[in-house]
C-alpha positions in Angstrom: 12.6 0.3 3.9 11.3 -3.2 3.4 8.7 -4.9 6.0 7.5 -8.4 6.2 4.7 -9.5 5.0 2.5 -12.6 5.0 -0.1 -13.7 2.0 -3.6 -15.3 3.5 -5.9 -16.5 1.1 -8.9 -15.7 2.0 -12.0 -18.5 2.5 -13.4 -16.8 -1.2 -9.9 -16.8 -2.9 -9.1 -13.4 -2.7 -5.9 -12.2 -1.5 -5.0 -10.8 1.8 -1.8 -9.1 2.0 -0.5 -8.0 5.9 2.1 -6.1 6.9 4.1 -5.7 9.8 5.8 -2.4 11.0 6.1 -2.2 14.4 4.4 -2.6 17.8 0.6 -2.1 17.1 1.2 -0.8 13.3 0.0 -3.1 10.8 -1.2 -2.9 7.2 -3.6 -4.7 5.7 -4.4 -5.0 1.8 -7.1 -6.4 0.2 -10.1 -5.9 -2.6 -7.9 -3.5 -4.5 -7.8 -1.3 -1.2 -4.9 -0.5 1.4 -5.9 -0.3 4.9 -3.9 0.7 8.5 -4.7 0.0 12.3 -2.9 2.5 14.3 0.1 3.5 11.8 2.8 5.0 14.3 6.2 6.0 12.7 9.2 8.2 14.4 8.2 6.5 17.8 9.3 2.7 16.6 11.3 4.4 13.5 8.7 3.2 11.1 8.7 5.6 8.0 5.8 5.3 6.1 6.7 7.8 3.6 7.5 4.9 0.8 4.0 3.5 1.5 1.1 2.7 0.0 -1.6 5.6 0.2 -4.2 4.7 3.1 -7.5 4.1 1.9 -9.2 3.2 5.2 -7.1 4.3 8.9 -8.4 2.3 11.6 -7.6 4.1 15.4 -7.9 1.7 18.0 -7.6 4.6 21.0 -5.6 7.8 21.5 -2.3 7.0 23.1 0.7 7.6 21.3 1.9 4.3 20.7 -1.5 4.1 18.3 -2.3 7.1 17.1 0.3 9.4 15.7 -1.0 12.3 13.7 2.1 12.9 11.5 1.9 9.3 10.7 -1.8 9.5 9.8 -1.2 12.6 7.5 1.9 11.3 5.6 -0.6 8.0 5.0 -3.6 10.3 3.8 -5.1 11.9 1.0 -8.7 13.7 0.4 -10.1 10.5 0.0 -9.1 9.0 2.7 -11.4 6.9 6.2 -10.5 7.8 9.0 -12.2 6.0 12.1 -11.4 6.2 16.0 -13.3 6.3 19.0 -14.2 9.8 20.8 -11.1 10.7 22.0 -9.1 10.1 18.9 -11.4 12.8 17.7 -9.0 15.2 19.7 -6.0 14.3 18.3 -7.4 13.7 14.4 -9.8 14.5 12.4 -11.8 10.9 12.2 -15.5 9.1 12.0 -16.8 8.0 15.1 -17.8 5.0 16.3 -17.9 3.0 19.3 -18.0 -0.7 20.9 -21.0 -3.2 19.7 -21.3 -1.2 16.2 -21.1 -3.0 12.7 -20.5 -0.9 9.3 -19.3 -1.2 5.9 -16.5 -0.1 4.0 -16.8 -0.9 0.6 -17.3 -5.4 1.0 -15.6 -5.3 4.3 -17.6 -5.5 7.5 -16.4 -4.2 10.3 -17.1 -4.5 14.1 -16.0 -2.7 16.6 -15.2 -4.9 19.7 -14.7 -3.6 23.2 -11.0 -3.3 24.4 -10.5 -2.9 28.0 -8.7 -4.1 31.1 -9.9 -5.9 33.8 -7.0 -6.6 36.4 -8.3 -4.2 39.2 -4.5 -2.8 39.6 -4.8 -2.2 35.4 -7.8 -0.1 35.4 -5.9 2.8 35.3 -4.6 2.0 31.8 -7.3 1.4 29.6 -10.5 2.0 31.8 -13.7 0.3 29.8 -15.1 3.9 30.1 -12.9 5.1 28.0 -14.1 3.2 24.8 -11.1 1.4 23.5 -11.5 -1.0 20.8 -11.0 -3.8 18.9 -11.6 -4.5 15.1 -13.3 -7.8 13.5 -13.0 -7.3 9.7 -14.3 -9.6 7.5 -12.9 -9.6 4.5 -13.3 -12.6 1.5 -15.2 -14.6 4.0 -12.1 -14.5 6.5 -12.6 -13.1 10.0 -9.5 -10.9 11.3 -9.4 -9.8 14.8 -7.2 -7.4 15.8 -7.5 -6.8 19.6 -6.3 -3.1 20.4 -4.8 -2.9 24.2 -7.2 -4.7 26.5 -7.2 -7.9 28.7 -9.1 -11.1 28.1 -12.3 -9.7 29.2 -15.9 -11.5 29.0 -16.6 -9.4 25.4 -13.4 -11.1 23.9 -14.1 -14.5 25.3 -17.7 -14.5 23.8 -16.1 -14.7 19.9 -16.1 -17.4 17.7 -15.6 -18.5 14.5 -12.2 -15.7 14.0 -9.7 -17.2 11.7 -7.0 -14.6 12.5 -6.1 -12.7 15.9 -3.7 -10.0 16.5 -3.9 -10.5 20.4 -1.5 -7.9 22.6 1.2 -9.4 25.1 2.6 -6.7 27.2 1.5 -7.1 30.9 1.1 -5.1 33.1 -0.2 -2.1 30.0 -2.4 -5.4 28.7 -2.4 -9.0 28.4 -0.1 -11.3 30.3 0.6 -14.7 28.8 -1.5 -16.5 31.0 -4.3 -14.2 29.8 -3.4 -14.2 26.2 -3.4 -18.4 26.4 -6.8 -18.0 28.0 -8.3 -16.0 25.1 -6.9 -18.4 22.4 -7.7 -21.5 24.2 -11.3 -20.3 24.4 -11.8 -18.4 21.0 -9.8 -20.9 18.7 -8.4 -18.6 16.1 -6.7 -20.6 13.3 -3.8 -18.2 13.1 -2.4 -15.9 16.4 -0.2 -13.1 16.1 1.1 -12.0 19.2 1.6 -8.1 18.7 1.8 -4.9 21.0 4.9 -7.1 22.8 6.9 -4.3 24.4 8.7 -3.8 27.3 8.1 -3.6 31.6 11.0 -2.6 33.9 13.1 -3.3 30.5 12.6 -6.6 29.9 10.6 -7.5 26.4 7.9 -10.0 26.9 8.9 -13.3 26.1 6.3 -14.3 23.4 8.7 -17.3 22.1 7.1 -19.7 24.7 3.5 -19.2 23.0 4.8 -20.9 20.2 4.9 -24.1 22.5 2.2 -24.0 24.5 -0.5 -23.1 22.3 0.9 -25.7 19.8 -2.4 -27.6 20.0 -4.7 -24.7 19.8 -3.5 -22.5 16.9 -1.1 -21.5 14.4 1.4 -18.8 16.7 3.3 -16.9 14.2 5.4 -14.5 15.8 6.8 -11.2 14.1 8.9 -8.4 15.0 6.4 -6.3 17.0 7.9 -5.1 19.8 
C-alpha cells in the first residue's frame, strides 16, 4: 500500500520527508533516519508491514488510537527508540520522559510539550495528570510540532517560532475548531496540518472550512487523517 507524502525542505537544506497513514499515525524521515509518532495499524487498516524500519517511535499517550503494540513491534528492530510517557510504559517497553524535558536523538532536538484538555466537561479525557504530550522536533533548523490529543491550553499558546503543526480537530475527545483557530492564530505556524479528525455521534469533523478561515494565518494543508 502507497501513502501520501509531502517533501519540506528544511531552513538548512536538508530534506524532510512526512507521511500520512491514518488518524494520529504519521512518519517522518529525515538525516538518513526514519522516525514514527503513534504508528497504529489494524485499527484505521494501516499495514505497516511494507514499511520502513523505525529508527526512533515517538508515543504521545496510551490509548489505542496511539499506541498499538503490534504496530510498534512489526516497526521495530534491536536497535530501535522507543519513547512514551509513564503509562505507555504498561503497554510497551519504552524510555521515559515527561512534559517540559528537551533531549537528543542523534541532531534532532526534541521537546516534550504538555498535551491536555481544559474544557471542564473534557477533563475526563485527557486529564493534565495524566502526562500527555506533545513533540517539538527540530530537525535541519525547522521546528515541527505535533500536538498529541489536548486542547489549546496556556502551554500551547506560549510557542513561537514553529514552522509546522500537526494540531488535532476532534471535539468533544480534543480540539474544536474554534479552539484549533485560536492556537494557530496565536502561535503562527507557517504550515497546519489538521490531524486526529475523527468522528462524534457519527459525523467527521468538518476540517474543510479551516482552509478558509485561517487563509491569512497559515498554510492549511489538509490530508486524509480521519
Amino acid at each position: 500500500m502507497t501513502y501520501r507524502t509531502d517533501n519540506i525542505t528544511a531552513k538548512d537544506g536538508s530534506e524532510i520527508i512526512i507521511t500520512f497513514y491514518a488518524h494520529a499515525s504519521i512518519g517522518i524521515a529525515c538525516a538518513g533516519k526514519q522516525i514514527y509518532l503513534d504508528p497504529v495499524g489494524e485499527k484505521y487498516e494501516t499495514d505497516f508491514s511494507s514499511e520502513r524500519k523505525a529508527d526512533l517511535i515517538l508515543l504521545t499517550h496510551h490509548h489505542s488510537d496511539h499506541l498499538d503494540p503490534c504496530s510498534i513491534t512489526t516497526l521495530s528492530t534491536q536497535t530501535t527508540t522507543i519513547i512514551g510517557n509513564r503509562k505507555c510504559l504498561d503497554f510497551v517497553d519504552c524510555r521515559l520522559t515527561a512534559p517540559y524535558q528537551t533531549f537528543w536523538y542523534k541532531s534532532i532536538k526534541i521537546e516534550t510539550i504538555p498535551a491536555y484538555n481544559v474544557t471542564p466537561s473534557h477533563l475526563k479525557y485527557h486529564p493534565k495528570e495524566d502526562g500527555g504530550l506533545g513533540y517539538l522536533l527540530t530537525i535541519g533548523g525547522t521546528r515541527i510540532y505535533i500536538a498529541g490529543d489536548t486542547e489549546d491550553n496556556n502551554d500551547i499558546l506560549a510557542l513561537r517560532n514553529i514552522d509546522i503543526a500537526f494540531l488535532p480537530v476532534n471535539y468533544p475527545y480534543t480540539m474544536t475548531i474554534l479552539q484549533v483557530e485560536n492556537v494557530v492564530k496565536t502561535i503562527r505556524p507557517n504550515i497546519f496540518y489538521p490531524y486526529h479528525c475523527g468522528t462524534s455521534n457519527g459525523i467527521i469533523t468538518d476540517v474543510s472550512q479551516l482552509a478558509d478561515s485561517l487563509k491569512d494565518f497559515t498554510e492549511v494543508r489538509i490530508r486524509n487523517m480521519i
